[in-house]
N, C-alpha and C positions, 0 to 999 in steps of 0.2 A: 855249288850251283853256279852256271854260268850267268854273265852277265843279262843275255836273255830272257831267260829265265825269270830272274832275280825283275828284268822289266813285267814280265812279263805278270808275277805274282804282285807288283805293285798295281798292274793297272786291272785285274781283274780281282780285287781285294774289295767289297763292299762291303759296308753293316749295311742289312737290312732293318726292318722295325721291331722283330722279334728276339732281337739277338744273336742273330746267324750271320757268321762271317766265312763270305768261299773264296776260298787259297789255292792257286794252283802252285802247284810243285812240283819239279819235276815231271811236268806234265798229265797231274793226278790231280782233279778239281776234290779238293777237300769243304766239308763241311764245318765249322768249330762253334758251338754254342757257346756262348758267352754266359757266366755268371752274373748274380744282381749288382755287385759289388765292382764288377772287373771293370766297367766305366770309370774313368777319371773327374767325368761329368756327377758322378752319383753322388748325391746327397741327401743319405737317408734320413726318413723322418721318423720318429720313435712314437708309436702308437700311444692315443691317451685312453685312459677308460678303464675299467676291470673286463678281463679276460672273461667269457663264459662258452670257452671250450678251445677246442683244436682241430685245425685240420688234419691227417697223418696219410702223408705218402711217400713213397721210397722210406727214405733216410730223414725226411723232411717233418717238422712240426710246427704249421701256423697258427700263431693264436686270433680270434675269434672274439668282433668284441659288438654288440650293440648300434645301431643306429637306426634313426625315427625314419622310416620310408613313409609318407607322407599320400591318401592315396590319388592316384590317378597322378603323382607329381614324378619327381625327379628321381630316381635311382641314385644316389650321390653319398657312397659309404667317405670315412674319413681318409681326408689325402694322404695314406702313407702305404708303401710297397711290403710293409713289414704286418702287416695285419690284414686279417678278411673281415667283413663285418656279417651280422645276421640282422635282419628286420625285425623291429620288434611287431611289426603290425602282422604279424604272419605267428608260424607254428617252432617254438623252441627247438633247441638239440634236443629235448628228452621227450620228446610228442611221439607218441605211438602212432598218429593219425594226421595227416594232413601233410603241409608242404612249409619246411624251414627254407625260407630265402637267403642266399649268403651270394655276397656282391665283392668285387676286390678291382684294385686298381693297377692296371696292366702295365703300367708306368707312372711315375710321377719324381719330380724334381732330380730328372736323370736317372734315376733307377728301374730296374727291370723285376716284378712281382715273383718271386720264387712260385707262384701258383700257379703262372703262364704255363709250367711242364704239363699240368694238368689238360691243358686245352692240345699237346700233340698224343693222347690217350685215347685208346678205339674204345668203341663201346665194348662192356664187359668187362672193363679194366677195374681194379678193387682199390679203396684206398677203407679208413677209418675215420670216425669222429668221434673224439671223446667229450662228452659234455662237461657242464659247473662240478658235479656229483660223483665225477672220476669215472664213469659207465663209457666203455668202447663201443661205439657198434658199427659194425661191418657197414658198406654199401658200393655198391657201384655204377658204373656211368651206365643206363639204358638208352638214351638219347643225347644225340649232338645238335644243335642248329646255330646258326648265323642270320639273324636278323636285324634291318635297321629299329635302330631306337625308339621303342613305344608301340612298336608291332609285335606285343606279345601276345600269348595263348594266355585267357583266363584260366586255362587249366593246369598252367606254371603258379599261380596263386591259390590255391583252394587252401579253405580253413578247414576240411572235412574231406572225405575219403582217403583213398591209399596213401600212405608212409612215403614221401619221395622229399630231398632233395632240389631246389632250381637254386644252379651256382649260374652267374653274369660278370662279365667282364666288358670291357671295352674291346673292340677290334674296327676295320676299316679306317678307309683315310680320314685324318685330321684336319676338318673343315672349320675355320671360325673358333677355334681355341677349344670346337670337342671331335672327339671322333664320333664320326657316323652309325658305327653298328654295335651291335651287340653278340662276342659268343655265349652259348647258354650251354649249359649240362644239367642235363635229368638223370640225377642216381637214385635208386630205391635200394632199399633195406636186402643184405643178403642173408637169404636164409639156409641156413647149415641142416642137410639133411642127416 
């Protein structure tokens, strides 16, 4: 690579906030996703709690653990990139009926959430959940949205009607020690014809 070049990939070499770093080479702008781990900065934090379930996508298995969502308050699963959590004020992994809330944090103490891959997923994309009871069950993403914080759909929370999923994360800028928005994913149950 000439020296040009070589300038040239230094000064066009960003992290952005999702882990995406673009490289040119050669005069070929690359893309390189970064792993949770591949930060120097990263200091993962080791989930507390008992497990009551799993996320499963690709190759990937996050465990799933509990925490009090409190209502009309604060969305605020526990600080660590290595867990998701579920609500207990909402409907279980084993609920036939209603909406399990499961929240995970986009970042924290330098690390990047292995579950982030989830939010570059179109709708109709499939992943599993395995609950306490070892039972897998299919679902997938039907809706994406991006809203600021607190501007949710009460029909992201129902204790009754159809079987869905509401997964939340943190996204937009980092204003006053939180980020602004919220991405949301609505997956419901797939059913095997």
């Amino acid at each position: 690579m000439n020296q040009m070049a070589k300038s040239k990939q230094l000064k066009l070499s960003k992290h952005l906030g999702f882990g995406i770093t673009f490289v040119l080479i050669f005069n070929c702008l690359f893309a390189i996703t970064a792993t949770q781990n591949a930060s120097a900065d990263c200091k993962p934090v080791k989930p507390r709690g008992q497990s009551v379930g799993t996320i499963n996508y690709g190759n990937k298995n996050m465990p799933i653990i509990p925490f009090t969502y409190p209502a009309g308050g604060v969305m605020e699963p526990q600080k660590t990139t290595r867990a998701a959590a579920i609500s207990l004020r909402h409907m279980p992994l084993d609920s036939k009926l209603g909406t399990s809330v499961i929240a995970w944090h986009v970042d924290f103490n330098g690390c990047l959430s292995e579950l982030n891959a989830l939010l570059d997923k179109s709708v109709g994309y499939r992943f599993s959940i395995t609950d306490n009871n070892g039972v897998v069950r299919k679902f997938e993403i039907s809706q994406k949205f991006t809203v600021k914080k607190g501007k949710y759909r009460k029909s992201w929370f129902s204790l009754v009607g159809p079987r869905k999923l509401a997964m939340f994360t943190c996204s937009g800028p980092f204003v006053n020690g939180h980020y602004r928005d919220n991405e949301v994913l609505i997956a419901v149950p797939v059913t095997e014809a």
